[in-house]
N, C-alpha and C positions, 0 to 999 in steps of 0.2 A: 504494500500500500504506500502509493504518496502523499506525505504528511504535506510536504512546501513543494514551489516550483518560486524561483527566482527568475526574472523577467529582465536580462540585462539589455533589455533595447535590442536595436536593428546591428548585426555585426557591420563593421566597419568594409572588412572584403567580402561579407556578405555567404561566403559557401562554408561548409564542413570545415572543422583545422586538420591542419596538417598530424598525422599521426607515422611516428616509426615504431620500430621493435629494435632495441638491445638485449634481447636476448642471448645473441649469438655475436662472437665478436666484430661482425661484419654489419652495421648495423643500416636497415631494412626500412626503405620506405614505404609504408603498408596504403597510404591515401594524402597525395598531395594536398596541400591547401596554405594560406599567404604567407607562409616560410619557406622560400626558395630552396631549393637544391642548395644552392651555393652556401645560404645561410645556414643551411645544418650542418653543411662541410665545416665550414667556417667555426660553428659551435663545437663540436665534437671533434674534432682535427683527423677526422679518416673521409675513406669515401663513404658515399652511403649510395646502396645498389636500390633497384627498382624490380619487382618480382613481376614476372606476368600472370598476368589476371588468368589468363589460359591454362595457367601452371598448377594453380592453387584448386587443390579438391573442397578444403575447407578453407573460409573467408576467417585473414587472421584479424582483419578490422572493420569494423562499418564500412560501406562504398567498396570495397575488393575485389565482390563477385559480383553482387546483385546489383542490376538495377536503379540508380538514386532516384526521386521523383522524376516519374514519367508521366507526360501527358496524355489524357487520352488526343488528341491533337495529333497526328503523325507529324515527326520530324524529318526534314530533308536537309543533308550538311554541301555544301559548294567550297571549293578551292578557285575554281577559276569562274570571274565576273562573267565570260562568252556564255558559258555552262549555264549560271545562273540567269542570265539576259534570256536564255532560250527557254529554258523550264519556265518561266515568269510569262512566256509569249504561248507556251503550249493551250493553257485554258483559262484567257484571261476575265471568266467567270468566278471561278476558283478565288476565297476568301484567304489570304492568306497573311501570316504574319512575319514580316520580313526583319531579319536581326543581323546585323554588322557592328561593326566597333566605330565606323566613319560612316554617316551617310553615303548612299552606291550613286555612279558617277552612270545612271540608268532612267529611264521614266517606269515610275509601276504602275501598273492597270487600276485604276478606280476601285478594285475591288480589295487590294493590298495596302498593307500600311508600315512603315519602317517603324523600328524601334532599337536604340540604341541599345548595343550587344556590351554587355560589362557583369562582374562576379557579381555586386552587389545586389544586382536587379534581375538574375539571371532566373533563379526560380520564380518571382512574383511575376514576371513574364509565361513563363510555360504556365501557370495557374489564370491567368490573366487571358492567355490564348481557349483554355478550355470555357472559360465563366463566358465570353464571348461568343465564342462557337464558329474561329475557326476550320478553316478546310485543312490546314496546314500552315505548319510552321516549316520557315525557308530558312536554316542561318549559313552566314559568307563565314568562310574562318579565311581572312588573311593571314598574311606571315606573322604577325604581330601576336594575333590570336592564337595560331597556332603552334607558339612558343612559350604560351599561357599555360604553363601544365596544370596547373587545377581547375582551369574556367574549359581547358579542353578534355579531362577528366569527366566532368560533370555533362557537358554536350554531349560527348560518345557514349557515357551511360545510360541520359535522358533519353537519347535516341538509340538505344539498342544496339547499340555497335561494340560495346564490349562489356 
């Protein structure tokens, strides 16, 4: 039974923390989140290795194996803007919610709408795309994003990808 629940506001980077395991003298980043790679180096003065998701029978932390909040909303992920320009052109009926980190350098069909792609807002978006009702959610991961290891963590889970 939960007697309290403490209420610390809205996080600051907004997703899960970062969580490792020293159990073993190699120590083990089990779920990225706004403590860098680098910064744990830094902390710890070793490397610290990354396990695949693929690897693990049993999830040794929250976010490992399963699924983080997913939307009922199907997501689609885009690398290249051409790719995306065409998918956006295929049914431009289609209600869709479009996420990037920059507004897209595109025109979207009347029936789409941008919203800026960042950690903090990233789940209140996916819940936001459902409460709406959504056809689909579209998000661009540029280079930027995609060097985002927690904010790209949490997209490939939301969306089924690993």
């Amino acid at each position: 039974m939960v007697l309290w629940v403490i209420d610390g506001g809205a996080a600051h980077y907004g997703i899960e923390s970062t969580v490792i395991s020293l159990v073993d003298d190699l120590p083990v980043l089990l779920r990225p989140g706004a403590i860098s790679l680098q910064q744990l180096e830094d902390a710890i003065g070793k490397p610290v290795t990354m396990p695949s998701a693929l690897d693990l029978s049993t999830p040794l932390s929250p976010g490992m194996k399963y699924r983080h909040y997913a939307p009922r909303t199907p997501i689609i992920l885009f690398k290249e803007i051409d790719l995306l320009k065409s998918a956006l052109e295929t049914d431009r009926s289609l209600m869709r919610m479009v996420l990037s980190r920059e507004p897209l350098p595109l025109s979207l069909p009347d029936s789409s709408h941008w919203f800026a792609l960042n950690a903090p807002h990233f789940y209140s978006l996916l819940r936001q795309a459902d409460t709406v009702g959504y056809d689909q959610i579209v998000i661009y991961c540029d280079e930027i994003t995609l060097f985002d290891l927690a904010l790209m963590n949490r997209i490939l889970k939301s969306a089924s990808c690993i």
